[in-house]
N, C-alpha and C positions, 0 to 999 in steps of 0.2 A: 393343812389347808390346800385346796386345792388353784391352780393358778389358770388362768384365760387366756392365751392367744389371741391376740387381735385382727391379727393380719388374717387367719385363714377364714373367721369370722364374715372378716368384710369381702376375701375373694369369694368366698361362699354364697353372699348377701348379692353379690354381684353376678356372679352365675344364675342366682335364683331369678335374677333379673330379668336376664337374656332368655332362660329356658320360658319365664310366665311372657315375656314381650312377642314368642316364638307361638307358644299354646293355645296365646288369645288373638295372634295375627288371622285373615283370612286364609293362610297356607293350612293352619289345622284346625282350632275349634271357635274360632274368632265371628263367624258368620251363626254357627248354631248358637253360641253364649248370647248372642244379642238377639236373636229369635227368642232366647227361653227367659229371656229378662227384660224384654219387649224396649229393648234400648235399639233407635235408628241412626240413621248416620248425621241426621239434626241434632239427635242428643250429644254424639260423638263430637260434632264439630264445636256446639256451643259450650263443653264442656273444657275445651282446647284451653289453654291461656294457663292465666295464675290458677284459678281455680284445680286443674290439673296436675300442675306442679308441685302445692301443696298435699296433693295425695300421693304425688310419685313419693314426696318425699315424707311423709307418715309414713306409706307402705313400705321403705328402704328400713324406717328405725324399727317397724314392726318386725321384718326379714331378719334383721341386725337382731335385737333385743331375744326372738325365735331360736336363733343360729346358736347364742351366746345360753341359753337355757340350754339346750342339747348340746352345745359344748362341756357345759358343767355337770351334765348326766355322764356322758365318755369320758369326761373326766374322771367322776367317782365311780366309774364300773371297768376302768382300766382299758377302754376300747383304745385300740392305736392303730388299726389297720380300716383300710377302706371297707373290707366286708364287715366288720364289727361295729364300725360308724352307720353305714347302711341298716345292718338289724338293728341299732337302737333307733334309727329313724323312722323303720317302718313299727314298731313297737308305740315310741310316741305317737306316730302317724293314725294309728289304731286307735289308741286310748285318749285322745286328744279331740282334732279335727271333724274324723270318720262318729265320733259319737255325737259333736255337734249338730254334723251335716245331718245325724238318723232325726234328732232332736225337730230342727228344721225342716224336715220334710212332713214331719208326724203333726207338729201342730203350727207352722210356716204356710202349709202348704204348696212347700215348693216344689218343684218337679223333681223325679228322681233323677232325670236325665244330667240337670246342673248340676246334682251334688255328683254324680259320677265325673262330670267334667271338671269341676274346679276340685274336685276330692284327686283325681287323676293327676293333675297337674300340681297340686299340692304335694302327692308323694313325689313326682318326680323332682321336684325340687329339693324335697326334704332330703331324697336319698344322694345326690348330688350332693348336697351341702355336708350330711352327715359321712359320704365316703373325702371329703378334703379337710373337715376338721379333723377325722379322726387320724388319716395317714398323715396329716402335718404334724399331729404331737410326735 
């Protein structure tokens, strides 16, 4: 039976935090994501409060619950090094996510542009997260 780590889980969950808080800020894709989602800064402000908080914190269990599935895949495929964590991340990242996003844009209609942006940011999360699970076991 394979065993879970919690701790790297959550510093992972935590990371993934900071890098999407960074992604979606005005410094890098924060101003185009809200042009391609037609979201203003009215939306932004009355979204502010509980309402918001309740998402931060779905999205931490959804990060959480994400992290702890690819922990259980390096688990049973014996990854324990940061680059090994890494390619199972961008593996899942492939067969996951990136087939959703194609899904989405085919009959969504959504812009290619978003899923390259929130597809971008989702690997680089993934692969952060998967290079500290895997070199903590």
């Amino acid at each position: 039976m394979t065993s879970l780590h919690i701790w790297p889980i959550l510093v992972a969950s935590v990371v993934a935090f900071g890098i999407g808080a960074l992604w979606y800020s005005p410094i890098l894709f924060g101003k185009e994501w809200m042009a391609l989602t037609k979201t203003s800064e009215a939306d932004i402000a009355t979204a502010k409060g509980s309402s918001m908080v309740w998402r931060y914190i779905v999205q931490f269990i959804i990060t959480v619950v994400t992290f702890a599935l690819l922990a259980f895949v390096m688990s049973i495929t014996g990854s324990d090094t940061a680059g090994e964590g890494m390619f199972i991340a961008v593996l899942a990242w492939i067969g996951f996510p990136v087939m959703a996003a194609i899904g989405d844009m085919l009959w969504q209609k959504k812009p290619a542009k978003l899923a390259v942006i929130t597809l971008l940011g989702t690997l680089v999360c993934w692969l952060a997260g998967g290079a500290i699970i895997a070199a903590w076991r």
